[in-house]
Structures are given as C-alpha cells and as structure tokens.
C-alpha positions as CSV (number, residue, x, y, z in Angstrom):
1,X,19.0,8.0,13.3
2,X,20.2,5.7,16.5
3,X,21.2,2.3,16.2
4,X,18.2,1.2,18.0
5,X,15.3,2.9,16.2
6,X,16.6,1.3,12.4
7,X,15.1,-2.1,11.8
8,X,16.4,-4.7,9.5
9,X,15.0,-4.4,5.8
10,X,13.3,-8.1,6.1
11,X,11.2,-6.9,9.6
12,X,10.1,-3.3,7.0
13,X,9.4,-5.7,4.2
14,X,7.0,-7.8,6.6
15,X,5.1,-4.9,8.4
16,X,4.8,-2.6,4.9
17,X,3.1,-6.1,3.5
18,X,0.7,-6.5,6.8
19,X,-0.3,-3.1,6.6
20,X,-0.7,-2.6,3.2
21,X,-2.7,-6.0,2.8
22,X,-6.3,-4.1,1.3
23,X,-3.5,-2.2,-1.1
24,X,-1.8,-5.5,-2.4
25,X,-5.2,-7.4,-2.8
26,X,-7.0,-4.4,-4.9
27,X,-4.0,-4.2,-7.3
28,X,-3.9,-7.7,-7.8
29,X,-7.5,-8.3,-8.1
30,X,-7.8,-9.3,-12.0
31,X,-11.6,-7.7,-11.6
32,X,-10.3,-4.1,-11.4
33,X,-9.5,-2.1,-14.8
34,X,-5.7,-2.3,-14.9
35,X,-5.3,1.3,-15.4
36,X,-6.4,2.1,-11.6
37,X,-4.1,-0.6,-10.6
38,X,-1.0,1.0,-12.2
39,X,-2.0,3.7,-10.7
40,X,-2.0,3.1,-7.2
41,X,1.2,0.6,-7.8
42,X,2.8,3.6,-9.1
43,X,2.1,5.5,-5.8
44,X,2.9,2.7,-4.0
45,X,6.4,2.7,-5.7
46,X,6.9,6.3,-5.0
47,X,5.6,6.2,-1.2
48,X,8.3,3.4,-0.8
49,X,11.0,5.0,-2.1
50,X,10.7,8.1,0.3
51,X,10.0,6.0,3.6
52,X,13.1,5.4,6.0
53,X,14.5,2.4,7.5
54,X,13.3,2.8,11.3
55,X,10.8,2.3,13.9
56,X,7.3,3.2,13.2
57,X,4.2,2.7,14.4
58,X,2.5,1.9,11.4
59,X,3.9,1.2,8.2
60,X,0.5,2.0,5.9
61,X,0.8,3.7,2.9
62,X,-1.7,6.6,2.3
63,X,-2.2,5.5,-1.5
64,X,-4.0,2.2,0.5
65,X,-6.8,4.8,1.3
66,X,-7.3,6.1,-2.0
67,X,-7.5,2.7,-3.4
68,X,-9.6,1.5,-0.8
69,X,-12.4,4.7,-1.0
70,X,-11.8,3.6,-5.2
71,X,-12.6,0.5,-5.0
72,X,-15.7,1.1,-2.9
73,X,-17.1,3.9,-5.7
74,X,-16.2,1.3,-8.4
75,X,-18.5,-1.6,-6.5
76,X,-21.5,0.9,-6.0
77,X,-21.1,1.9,-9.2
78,X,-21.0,-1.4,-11.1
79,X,-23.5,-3.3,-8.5
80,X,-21.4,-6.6,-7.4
C-alpha cells in the first residue's frame, strides 16, 4: 500500500459514518426489535474489522443494504 493511497483513521472514521448514515439510524432507531439491530451491528463490527486504511471510493458497508431492504419488509409488514 503507497504512502499516498492510506488516509488518516479520523478522514475513514468520517466517510464510513457518511456512508453508512441509513445503517447508523436503523440500529439506533428505538422502534426496531433489538434483536435485528444486534444483528446488523454485529456485521457492521465484522465488515469494519476487515476493511483497510486507504483510498476508496465509497466506504459503504454491504450489511447497510440488508438493513435497509429489512427495515422496508418490517414497515409493509407492520403498516406505519
């Protein structure tokens, strides 16, 4: 990995939060049954863990789809 394509840890902090902003809301959202928000958390965690320190062009996790096509289900289903 060059020099130039590595980023500091505080500029992949900031883009993983703006492009993970539908994934943060869902598992905070005290409407949703916890157990689906551990679970996505939990992938989240995971996802993180694996992703390296350099220049991306998008920093979205693919757990934020899941949750996102989950939380859609879950509204038809209950009607809000």
């Amino acid at each position: 990995m060059s020099e130039k394509n590595t980023i500091t840890l505080a500029e992949f902090n900031r883009r993983l939060i703006e492009d993970n902003r539908e994934l943060i809301r869902i598992i905070a959202d005290a409407l949703y049954p916890a157990i689906e928000q551990l679970k996505f958390y939990q992938e989240a965690r995971k996802e993180i863990r694996n992703i390296k320190l350099e220049k991306r062009t998008s920093y979205e996790l693919k757990v934020q789809e899941k949750a996102i096509a989950w939380e859609k289900e879950y509204l038809s289903r209950n009607n809000f």
